[in-house]
Structure formats: structure tokens, C-alpha cells
C-alpha positions as CSV (number, residue, x, y, z in Angstrom):
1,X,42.6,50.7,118.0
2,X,45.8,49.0,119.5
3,X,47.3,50.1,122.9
4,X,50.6,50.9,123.7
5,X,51.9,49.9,127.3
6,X,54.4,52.3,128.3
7,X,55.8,51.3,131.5
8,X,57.1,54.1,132.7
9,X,57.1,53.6,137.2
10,X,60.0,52.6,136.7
11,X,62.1,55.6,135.5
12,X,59.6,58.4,137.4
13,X,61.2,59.8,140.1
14,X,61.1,58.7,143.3
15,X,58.7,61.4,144.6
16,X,56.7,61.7,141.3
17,X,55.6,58.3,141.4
18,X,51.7,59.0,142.7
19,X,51.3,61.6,140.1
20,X,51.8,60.0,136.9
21,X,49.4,60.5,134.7
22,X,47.1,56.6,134.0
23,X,47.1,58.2,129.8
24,X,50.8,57.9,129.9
25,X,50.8,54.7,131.4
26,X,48.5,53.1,129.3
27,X,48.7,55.6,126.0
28,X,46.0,54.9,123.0
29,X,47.4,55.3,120.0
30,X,45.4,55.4,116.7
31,X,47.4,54.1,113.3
32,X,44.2,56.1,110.9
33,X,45.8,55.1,107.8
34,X,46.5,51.5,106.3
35,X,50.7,51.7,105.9
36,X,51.1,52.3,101.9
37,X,48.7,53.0,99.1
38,X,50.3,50.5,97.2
39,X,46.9,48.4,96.6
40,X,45.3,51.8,95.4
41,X,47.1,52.5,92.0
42,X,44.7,56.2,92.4
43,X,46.2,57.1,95.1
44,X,49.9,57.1,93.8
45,X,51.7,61.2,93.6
46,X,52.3,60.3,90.2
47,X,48.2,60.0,89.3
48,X,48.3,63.8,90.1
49,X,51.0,64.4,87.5
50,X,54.4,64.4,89.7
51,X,57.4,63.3,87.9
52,X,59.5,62.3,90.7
53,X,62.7,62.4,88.9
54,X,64.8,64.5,90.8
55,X,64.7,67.6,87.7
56,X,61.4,68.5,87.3
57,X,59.8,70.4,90.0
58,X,56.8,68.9,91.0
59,X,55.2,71.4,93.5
60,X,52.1,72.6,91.8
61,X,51.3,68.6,91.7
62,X,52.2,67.4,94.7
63,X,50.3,70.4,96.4
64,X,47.2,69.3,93.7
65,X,47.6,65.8,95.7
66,X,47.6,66.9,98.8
67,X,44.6,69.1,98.6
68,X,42.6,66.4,96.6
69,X,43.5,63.0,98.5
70,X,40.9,64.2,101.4
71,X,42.9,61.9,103.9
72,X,43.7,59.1,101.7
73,X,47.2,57.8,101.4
74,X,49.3,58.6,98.9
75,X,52.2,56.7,97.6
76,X,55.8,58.4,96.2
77,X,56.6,54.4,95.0
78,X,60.0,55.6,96.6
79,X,60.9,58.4,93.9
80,X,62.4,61.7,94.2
81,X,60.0,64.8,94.1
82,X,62.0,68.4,93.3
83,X,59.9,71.2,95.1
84,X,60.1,75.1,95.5
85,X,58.8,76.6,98.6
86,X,56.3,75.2,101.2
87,X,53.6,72.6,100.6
88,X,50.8,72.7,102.4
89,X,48.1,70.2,104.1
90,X,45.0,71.0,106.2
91,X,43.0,67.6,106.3
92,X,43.8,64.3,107.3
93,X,47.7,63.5,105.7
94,X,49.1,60.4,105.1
95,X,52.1,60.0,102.8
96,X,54.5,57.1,102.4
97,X,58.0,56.5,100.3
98,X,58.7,59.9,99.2
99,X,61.9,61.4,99.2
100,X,61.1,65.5,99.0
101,X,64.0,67.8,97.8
102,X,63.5,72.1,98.5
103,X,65.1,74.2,95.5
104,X,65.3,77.1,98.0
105,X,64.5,80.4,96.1
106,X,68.0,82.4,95.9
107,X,67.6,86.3,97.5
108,X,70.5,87.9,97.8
109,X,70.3,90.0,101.2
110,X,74.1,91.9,100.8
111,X,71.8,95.2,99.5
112,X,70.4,95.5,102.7
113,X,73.3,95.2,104.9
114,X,75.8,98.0,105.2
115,X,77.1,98.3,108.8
116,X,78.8,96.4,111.3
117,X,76.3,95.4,113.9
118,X,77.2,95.9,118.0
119,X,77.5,93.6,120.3
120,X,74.2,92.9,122.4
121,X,73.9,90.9,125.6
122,X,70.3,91.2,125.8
123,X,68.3,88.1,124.1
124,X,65.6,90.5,123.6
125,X,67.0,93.5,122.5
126,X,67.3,94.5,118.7
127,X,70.6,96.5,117.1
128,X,70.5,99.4,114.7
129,X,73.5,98.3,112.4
130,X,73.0,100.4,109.8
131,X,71.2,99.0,107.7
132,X,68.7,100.6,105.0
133,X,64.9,100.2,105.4
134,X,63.4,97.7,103.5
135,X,60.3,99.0,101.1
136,X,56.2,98.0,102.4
137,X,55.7,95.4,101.0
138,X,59.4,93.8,101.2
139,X,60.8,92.7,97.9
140,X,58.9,89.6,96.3
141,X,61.1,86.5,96.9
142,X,62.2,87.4,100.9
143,X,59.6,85.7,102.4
144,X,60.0,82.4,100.7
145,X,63.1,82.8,101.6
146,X,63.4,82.9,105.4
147,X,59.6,81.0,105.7
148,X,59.4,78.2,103.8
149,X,58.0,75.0,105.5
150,X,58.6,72.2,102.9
151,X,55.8,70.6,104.9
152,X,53.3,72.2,106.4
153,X,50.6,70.4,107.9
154,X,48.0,71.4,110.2
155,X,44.5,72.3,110.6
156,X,43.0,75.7,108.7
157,X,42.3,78.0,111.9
158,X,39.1,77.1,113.8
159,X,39.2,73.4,112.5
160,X,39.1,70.5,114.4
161,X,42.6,68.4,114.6
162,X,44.0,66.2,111.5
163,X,45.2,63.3,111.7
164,X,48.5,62.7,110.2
165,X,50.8,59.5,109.1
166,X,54.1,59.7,107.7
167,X,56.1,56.6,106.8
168,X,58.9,56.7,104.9
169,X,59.1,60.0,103.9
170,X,62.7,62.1,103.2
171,X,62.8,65.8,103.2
172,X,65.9,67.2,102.0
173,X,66.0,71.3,103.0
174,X,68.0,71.8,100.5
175,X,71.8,73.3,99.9
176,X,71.4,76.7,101.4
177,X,72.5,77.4,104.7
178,X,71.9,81.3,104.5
179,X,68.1,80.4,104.2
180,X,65.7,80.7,106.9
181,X,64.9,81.9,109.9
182,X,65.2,80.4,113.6
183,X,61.4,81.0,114.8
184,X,59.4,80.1,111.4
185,X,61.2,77.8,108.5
186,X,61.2,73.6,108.6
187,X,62.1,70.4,106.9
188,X,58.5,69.4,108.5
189,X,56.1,71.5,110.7
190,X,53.0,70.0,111.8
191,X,50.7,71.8,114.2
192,X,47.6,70.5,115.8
193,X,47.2,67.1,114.9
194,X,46.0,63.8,117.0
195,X,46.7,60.5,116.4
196,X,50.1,61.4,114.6
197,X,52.6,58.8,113.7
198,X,56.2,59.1,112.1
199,X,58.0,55.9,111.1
200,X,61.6,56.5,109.1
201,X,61.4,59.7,108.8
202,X,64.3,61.3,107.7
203,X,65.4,65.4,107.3
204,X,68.4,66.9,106.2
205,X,69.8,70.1,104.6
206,X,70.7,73.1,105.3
207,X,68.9,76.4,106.6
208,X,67.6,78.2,110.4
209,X,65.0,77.0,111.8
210,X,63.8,73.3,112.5
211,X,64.3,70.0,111.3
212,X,61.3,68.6,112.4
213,X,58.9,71.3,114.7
214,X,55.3,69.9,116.4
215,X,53.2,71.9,117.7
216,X,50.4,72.0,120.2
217,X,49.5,68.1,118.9
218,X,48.5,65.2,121.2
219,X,49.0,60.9,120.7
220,X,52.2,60.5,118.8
221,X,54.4,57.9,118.2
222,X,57.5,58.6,116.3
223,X,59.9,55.9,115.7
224,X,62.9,55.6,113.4
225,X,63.5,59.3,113.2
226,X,67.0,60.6,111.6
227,X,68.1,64.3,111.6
228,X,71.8,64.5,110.0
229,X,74.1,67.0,108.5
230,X,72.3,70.3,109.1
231,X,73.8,73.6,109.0
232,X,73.0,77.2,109.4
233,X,75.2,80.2,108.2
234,X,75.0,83.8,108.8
235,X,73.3,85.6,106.0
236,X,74.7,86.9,102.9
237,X,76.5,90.5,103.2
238,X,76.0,89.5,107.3
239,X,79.9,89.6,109.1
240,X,80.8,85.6,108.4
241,X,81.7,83.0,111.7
242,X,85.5,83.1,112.9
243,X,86.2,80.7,115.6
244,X,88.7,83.5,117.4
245,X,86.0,86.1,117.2
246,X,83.4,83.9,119.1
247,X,86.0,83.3,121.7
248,X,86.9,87.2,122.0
249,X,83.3,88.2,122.0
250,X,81.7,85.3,123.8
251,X,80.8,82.2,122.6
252,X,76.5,83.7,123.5
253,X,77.0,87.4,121.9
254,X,78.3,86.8,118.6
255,X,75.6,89.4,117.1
256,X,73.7,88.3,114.6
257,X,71.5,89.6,112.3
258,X,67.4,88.4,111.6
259,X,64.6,90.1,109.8
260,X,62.0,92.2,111.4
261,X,58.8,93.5,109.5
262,X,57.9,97.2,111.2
263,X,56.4,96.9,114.4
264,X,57.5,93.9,115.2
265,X,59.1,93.4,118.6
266,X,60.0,96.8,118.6
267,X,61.1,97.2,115.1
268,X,60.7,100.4,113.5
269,X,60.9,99.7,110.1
270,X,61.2,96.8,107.6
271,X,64.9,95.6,108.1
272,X,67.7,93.5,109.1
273,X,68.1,93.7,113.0
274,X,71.6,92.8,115.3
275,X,70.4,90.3,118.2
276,X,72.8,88.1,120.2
277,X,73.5,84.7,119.1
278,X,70.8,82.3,119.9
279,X,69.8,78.7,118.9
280,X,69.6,79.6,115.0
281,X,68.5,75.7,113.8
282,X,67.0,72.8,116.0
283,X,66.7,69.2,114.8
284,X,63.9,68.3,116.4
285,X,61.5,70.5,118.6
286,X,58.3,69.2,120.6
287,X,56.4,72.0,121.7
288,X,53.0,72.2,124.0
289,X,52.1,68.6,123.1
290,X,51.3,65.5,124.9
291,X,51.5,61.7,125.4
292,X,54.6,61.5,122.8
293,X,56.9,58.3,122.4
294,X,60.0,58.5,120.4
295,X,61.8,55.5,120.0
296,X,64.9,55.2,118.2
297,X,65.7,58.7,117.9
298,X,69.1,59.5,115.7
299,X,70.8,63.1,115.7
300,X,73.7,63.5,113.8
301,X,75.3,66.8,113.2
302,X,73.5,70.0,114.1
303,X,76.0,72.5,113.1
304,X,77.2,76.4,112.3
305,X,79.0,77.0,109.3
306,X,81.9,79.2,110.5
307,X,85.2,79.7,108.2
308,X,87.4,77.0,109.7
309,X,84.6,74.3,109.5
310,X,80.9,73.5,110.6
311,X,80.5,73.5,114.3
312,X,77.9,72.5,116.9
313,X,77.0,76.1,117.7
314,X,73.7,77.5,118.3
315,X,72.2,74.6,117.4
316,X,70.1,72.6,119.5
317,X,69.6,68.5,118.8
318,X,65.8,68.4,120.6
319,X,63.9,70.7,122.1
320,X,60.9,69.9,124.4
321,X,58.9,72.7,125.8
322,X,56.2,74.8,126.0
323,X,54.0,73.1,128.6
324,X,54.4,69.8,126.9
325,X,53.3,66.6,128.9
326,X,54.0,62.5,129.1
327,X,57.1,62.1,127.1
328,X,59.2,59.0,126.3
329,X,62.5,59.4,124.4
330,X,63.9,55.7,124.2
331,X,67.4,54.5,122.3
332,X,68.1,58.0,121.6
333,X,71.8,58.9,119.7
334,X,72.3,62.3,119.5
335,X,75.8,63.9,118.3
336,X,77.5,67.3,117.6
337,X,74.9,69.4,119.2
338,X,75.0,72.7,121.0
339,X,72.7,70.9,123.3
340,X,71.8,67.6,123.3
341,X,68.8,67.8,124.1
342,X,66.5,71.2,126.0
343,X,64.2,70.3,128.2
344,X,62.0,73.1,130.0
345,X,58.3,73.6,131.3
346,X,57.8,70.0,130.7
347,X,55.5,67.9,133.1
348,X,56.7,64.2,133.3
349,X,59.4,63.4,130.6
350,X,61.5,60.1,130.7
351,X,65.0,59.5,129.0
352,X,66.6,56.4,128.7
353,X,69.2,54.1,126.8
354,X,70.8,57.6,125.0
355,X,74.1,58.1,124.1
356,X,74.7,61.8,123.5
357,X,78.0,62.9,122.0
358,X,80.5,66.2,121.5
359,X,77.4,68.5,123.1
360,X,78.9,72.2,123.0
361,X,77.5,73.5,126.4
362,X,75.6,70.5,127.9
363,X,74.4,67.0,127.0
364,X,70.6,67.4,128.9
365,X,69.4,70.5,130.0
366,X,66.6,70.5,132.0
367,X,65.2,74.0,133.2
368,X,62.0,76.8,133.8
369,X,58.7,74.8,135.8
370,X,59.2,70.9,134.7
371,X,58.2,68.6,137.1
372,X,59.1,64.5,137.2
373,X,61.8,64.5,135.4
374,X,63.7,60.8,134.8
375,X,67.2,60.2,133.1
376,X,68.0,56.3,133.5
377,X,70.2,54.2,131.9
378,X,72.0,56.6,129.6
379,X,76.1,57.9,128.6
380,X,76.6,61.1,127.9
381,X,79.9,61.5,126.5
382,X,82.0,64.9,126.1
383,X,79.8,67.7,126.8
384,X,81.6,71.4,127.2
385,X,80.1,72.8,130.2
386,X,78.4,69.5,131.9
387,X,76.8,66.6,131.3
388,X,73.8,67.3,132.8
389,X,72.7,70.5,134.2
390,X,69.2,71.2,136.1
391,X,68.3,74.8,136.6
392,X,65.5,77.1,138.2
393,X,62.5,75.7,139.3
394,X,62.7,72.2,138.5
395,X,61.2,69.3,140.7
396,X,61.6,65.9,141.4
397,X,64.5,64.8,139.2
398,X,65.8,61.0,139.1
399,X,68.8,60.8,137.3
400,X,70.0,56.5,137.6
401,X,72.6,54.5,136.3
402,X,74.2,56.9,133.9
403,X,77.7,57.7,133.1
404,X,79.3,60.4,132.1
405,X,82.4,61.0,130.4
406,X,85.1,64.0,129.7
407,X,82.9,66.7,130.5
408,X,84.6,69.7,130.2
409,X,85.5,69.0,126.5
410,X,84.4,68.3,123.2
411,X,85.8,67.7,119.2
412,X,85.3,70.0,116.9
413,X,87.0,71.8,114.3
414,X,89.4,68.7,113.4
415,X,90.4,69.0,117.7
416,X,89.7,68.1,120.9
417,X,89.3,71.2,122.8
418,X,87.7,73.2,125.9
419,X,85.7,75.7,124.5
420,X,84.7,77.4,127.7
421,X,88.4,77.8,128.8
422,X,87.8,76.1,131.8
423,X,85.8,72.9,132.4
424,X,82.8,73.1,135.5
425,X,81.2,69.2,136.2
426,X,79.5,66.2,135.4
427,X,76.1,67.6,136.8
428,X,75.5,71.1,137.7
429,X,72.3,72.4,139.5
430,X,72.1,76.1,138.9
431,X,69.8,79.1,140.6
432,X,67.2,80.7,138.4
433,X,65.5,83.8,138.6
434,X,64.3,84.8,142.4
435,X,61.9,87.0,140.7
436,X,60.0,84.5,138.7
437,X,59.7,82.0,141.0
438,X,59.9,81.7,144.7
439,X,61.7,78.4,144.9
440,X,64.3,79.5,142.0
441,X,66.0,76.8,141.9
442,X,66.0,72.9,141.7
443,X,64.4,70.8,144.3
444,X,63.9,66.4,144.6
445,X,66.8,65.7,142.9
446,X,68.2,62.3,143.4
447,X,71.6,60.9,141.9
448,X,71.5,57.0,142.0
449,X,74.4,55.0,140.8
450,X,75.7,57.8,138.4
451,X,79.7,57.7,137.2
452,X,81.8,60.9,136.1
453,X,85.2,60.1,134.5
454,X,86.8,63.1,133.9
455,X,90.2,64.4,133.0
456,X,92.2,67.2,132.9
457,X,89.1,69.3,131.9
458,X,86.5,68.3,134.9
459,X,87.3,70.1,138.0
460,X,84.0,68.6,140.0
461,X,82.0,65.3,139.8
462,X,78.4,67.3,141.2
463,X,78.4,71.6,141.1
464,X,75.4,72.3,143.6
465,X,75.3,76.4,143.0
466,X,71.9,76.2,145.3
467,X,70.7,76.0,148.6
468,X,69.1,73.0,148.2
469,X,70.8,69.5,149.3
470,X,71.2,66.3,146.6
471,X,70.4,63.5,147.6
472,X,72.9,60.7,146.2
473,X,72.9,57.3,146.5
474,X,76.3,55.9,144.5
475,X,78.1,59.1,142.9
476,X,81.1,57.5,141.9
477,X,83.8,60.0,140.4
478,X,86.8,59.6,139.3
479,X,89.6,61.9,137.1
480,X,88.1,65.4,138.2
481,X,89.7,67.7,140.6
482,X,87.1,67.2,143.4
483,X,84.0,64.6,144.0
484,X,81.5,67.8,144.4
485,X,80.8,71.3,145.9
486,X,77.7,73.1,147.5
487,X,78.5,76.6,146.3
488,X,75.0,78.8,147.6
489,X,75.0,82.2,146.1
């Protein structure tokens, strides 16, 4: 066992401080796995008959080692494994110098789109566009399709938590960005683990859904991560991305369509669905887990494929939700994001030393019930709407010694541009919903030593749109219209 001193009084807001939680601040992390298998020849993938090769496609043995090692490590010896569809683990994983590469099953979806779907504004809503019903079952080939997981690992239902240990592992997602689907395809999905580590990990590819997705997991340590060049498109025979239609319709109700079996959330038959646009792909997603440190944490490229280009639309950098707890994000570089990076119903989460970049609505966004909240000694650099933005019911939030540049504005499509029309601040506090929460709204939030330089695109330094006060200590803004503005609704 080694321990991990996390240090974190520091950065925890000022009127958090007695709450933090003693796990977080001294946070046991198990390593269960020695770091290769290279001293067990047994252990290697290629003892289980993979080729690694790059050509041959080395699923059915790579899924015959994962099912056999019973928690030993295994060993790529740094080759290239081709796979089809999703590989599964339910014990104790450890794997180490393997680069993985999806061949993404082709299914063409044009026969089952025919009409022109309408414009939604409700997230929750689903459009009749005309499309033909799908047969029960749905034609062999969809599923793998939108669902694969090139790595699935987690627990069979009703067993106790796995361990799991990835070092050096690359999972390319392969070359379709049609694939997928936002809620339930990956590069990697792990789910209920303990003890988890991730050291140079790297995903890429194209596709919805998640770059890397953990779920309800607890003691993880991820260092070295890189998410780059991902891309979504619209499905085949779906209406394809034009940057003037966006604008016209609105950059949030570009309608989109996504599969629905019958019955599901109020479908009534197999079938395409119209929703409005939401986040289709997210790099990296932490969802209702605990005691987490990330350190060294590189985003690069989280984009739409539209007709003029690939642009940071509807595509998140990290997500952290989910009543997730005790998080450190440390030397984090996140670019060309929709958002950097989404923070909501989080209880004590610490950013610091980021540089986010080119973020299409907002750099951080912190929102719904999270509580002790600390953004310290970070630049966040060209975000469209603000650079930070705190909303709903959100307490006791320290943001210190950060700077924030040309909000207002990003680059994308080959142009620096304004894609709101009009730019709003470097922070932004924002009312939530009065009838989910009493207090909708941010309270505890304390600017200390924070710089906005503006331009032409940054009419405020600090947008307060709620009745509660700031407290600031050192906003320094220059380049924007105004220094800041409490506007109560």
C-alpha cells in the first residue's frame, strides 16, 4: 500500500474548509498489479493467439485473454491489435503496451430516414420525422453499431468491485464518425471498479459517445491521460451540419436524430427519433465516483463534423457528475471543446494549473447541487459565452489567481469569430430553477485576484444575474465594456 498526500486546504474554498473530507486529504491508493508482465512470457496477448499486426483482427483472442488471465497482467509488447466490436472484462483487469484499433461494423441507416425532422426546443422531447418503423428485433448489425464499447470493463451484476490497471494502453475508435450513440458507446467504459489506475492512456477516433466514461468507481488515480482528434457526425441519410443553418436555427436546436427501441422514453416504435442537439461525444466523463486524482490531463480536439470543417460543437472535453465526490484535476490542457470542462452535483472538486483553450460556450461550467468548489491558478483563454460560469444551486465557490482572456470569442472554422453574436463576461453567475431548489442560484462565491482581458467581444468583467452578492478581493479587468453588473431577475 503507498499513500498519496493530496494537499488540498489550500485550494478549498474559504467556507468549505471544515468540511473536507480526511479520505481526500490523505487518499489510499492501491497499485494491485506489478507494472508489466514482461517477466511472465505466459502472460503476453500474443500466448492467447493475437497477432498484433495491425491486419488481422484479433478479437475472439484478445477477449479469450481477457476472460482467462483471472486478474493477471497481460502484456501487448507494444503491438497493434485490430478488433471488431466491444471487448469485454468482468474480473480483475490489468493490461499494459497495447495499442487497440475498432474496425467499426458499417450499417447504413439512409433506409430508415425519409423526412425532414422539426425543430424541438425541448431536451426531452422526441420528433416524428417520418421515418419508417424499424422490424422487432432491429436488423442484425445496428446495435454494434451505435453500442460498441471497445473496452468494457466492470463487474458481472451482483459482483463485488474489480480492480483495474491500465498502463500504456491506446484505443483508437476507429474512422467512423456516423457511429455511436451519445448515452452508451466508448473508446473505454469502466464501471464499478476500486483501486483503478490509468497511466498513458491514450483514445482517439471517431464516433458519439465517450472517450473515456467511469462509472460509479471509487480510488483512482489517472495520470498521463490524452483524448485528441475526436469527431462525431450526424448519421447517414440524417440532414448533414451547415454552419449557417446552426446560426438560423440556434446553435442548441439543431435537431438531431438518435435511435429509440419501442417504449423507450416514450417511443412508440423501433426508429429513428428528432431531439435537439445535445452533447453528442465527451472526451472524458467521471460519473458518481469518488476520491479521483487526474494529473496531467490533455484534451485536444473534441469536435462536430459539419460541411465547412470539424468544430467544437456539442462536444464536451470532461464531464464530472452524477453525485461524484473528492476530485483533483491538476496540469490540465484542454482545447477545442464545446465545454471545457462540466461540472455539476459534485461535492468538493479542485482545479488547478489548467489552461483551457477555444471552449464554444464556456471554459468551466459549474452547475445543479455541487458544493466546495476551487478553481486556483489556472488561464482560460477564448471561451464563447464566458470563461467561467456558476449556475443554480451551487455553494461555496473559490475561484484564485486565474486569468482570463478574450471571452466572448473563439477560432474555429479557419476564423476567429463570435459565435453567440454578441459576447456576455469573464464570469457569469446565472439563476437556476426556483422550482427545484429554493436557493436557485449560486451562493459563497469568492473572486480572489482573478484578471479578464477582453476585447471587442467582452462587454463585462463579472455578469451577477442573481440576487446574491460576490464577494471579490482583486477583480482586475481590463478591455471589456464595463468591470461588472448585478442584473437580479
Amino acid at each position: 500500500m503507498r499513500l498519496l498526500q493530496v494537499g488540498l486546504m489550500e485550494n478549498i474554498p474559504y467556507a468549505a474548509r471544515g468540511v473536507i473530507r480526511p479520505m481526500l486529504a490523505c487518499l489510499m491508493l492501491l497499485s494491485p498489479f506489478p507494472a508489466t508482465a514482461a517477466d511472465d512470457q505466459s502472460l503476453t496477448l500474443a500466448s492467447f493467439g493475437a497477432v498484433g499486426d495491425d491486419r488481422a483482427d484479433d478479437t475472439q483472442a484478445l477477449q479469450k485473454a481477457f476472460r482467462q488471465a483471472s486478474g493477471r497482467c497481460l502484456d501487448g509488447e507494444g503491438r497493434t491489435y485490430r478488433v471488431r466490436g466491444t471487448l469485454r472484462g468482468a474480473a480483475d483487469f490489468c493490461l499494459a503496451n497495447a495499442r487497440l484499433r475498432q474496425d467499426v461494423a458499417a450499417f447504413d441507416t439512409r433506409p430508415w430516414m425519409r423526412g425532414d425532422c422539426p425543430v424541438e426546443k425541448d431536451a426531452q422531447a422526441l420528433a416524428d420525422c417520418g421515418d419508417p418503423a424499424m422490424p422487432d428485433p432491429v436488423p442484425a448489425g445496428l446495435d454494434a453499431y451505435l453500442y460498441t464499447r471497445t473496452l468494457l470493463i466492470r463487474p458481472e451484476r451482483g459482483e463485488p468491485p474489480i480492480k483495474v490497471s491500465l498502463r500504456n494502453v491506446t484505443v483508437d475508435r476507429g474512422a467512423s464518425p456516423e457511429s455511436g450513440a451519445r448515452s452508451d458507446a466508448a473508446g473505454i467504459w469502466i464501471g464499478n471498479a476500486r483501486d483503478l489506475v490509468l497511466e498513458d492512456v491514450e483514445v482517439t477516433g471517431a464516433g458519439k459517445g465517450y472517450g473515456v466514461i467511469i462509472v460509479d468507481s471509487a480510488d483512482i488515480t489517472i495520470r498521463r491521460l490524452w483524448l485528441h482528434d475526436m469527431v462525431w457526425a450526424p448519421y447517414l441519410g440524417d440532414a448533414p451540419l451547415l454552419l449557417d443553418r446552426a446560426r438560423h436555427i440556434g446553435w442548441n436546436s439543431v435537431p438531431l436524430r438518435e435511435f429509440r427501441r419501442a417504449g423507450d422514453r416514450g417511443a412508440r416504435q423501433n426508429g429513428f427519433y428528432g431531439t435537439r442537439s445535445q452533447e453528442q461525444l465527451t472526451c472524458l466523463s467521471i460519473e458518481g465516483s469518488s476520491n479521483v486524482l487526474i494529473d496531467d490531463l490533455r484534451i485536444d480536439g473534441c469536435r462536430a463534423r459539419f460541411v465547412e470543417g470539424d468544430i467544437p460543437w456539442q462536444t464536451d472535453g470532461m464531464g464530472v457528475g452524477q453525485s461524484s465526490s473528492n476530485i483533483q484535476i491538476e496540469n490540465a490542457r484542454i482545447s477545442d471543446t464545446w465545454e471545457g470542462i462540466d461540472m455539476g452535483n459534485v461535492d468538493n472538486i479542485a482545479l488547478s494549473n489548467a489552461e483551457i483553450t477555444d471552449s464554444f460556450n464556456y471554459a468551466v461550467k459549474v452547475g445543479y447541487q455541487t458544493h466546495a468548489v476551487s478553481l486556483v491558478d489556472s488561464v482560460f483563454s477564448r471561451a464563447g459565452i464566458a470563461g467561467v460560469v456558476i449556475s443554480g444551486p451551487v455553494r461555496d465557490t473559490l475561484i484564485r489567481r486565474v486569468r482570463i482572456d478574450e471571452p466572448g470569442r473563439i477560432f474555429f472554422a479557419g476564423a476567429m469569430q463570435s459565435p453567440w453574436g454578441q459576447g456576455r463576461a469573464g464570469v457569469e453567475l446565472d439563476m437556476g430553477n426556483p422550482a427545484q431548489h429554493a436557493k436557485a442560484y449560486p451562493t459563497g462565491v469568492l473572486l480572489e485576484n482573478v484578471t479578464v482581458r477582453g476585447g471587442r467581444d467582452c462587454p463585462l468583467g463579472l455578469l451577477n444575474r442573481t440576487p446574491e452578492r460576490v464577494s471579490l478581493e482583486g477583480l482586475r479587468v481590463s478591455g471589456c465594456e464595463a468591470v461588472s453588473q448585478h442584473a437580479p431577475r
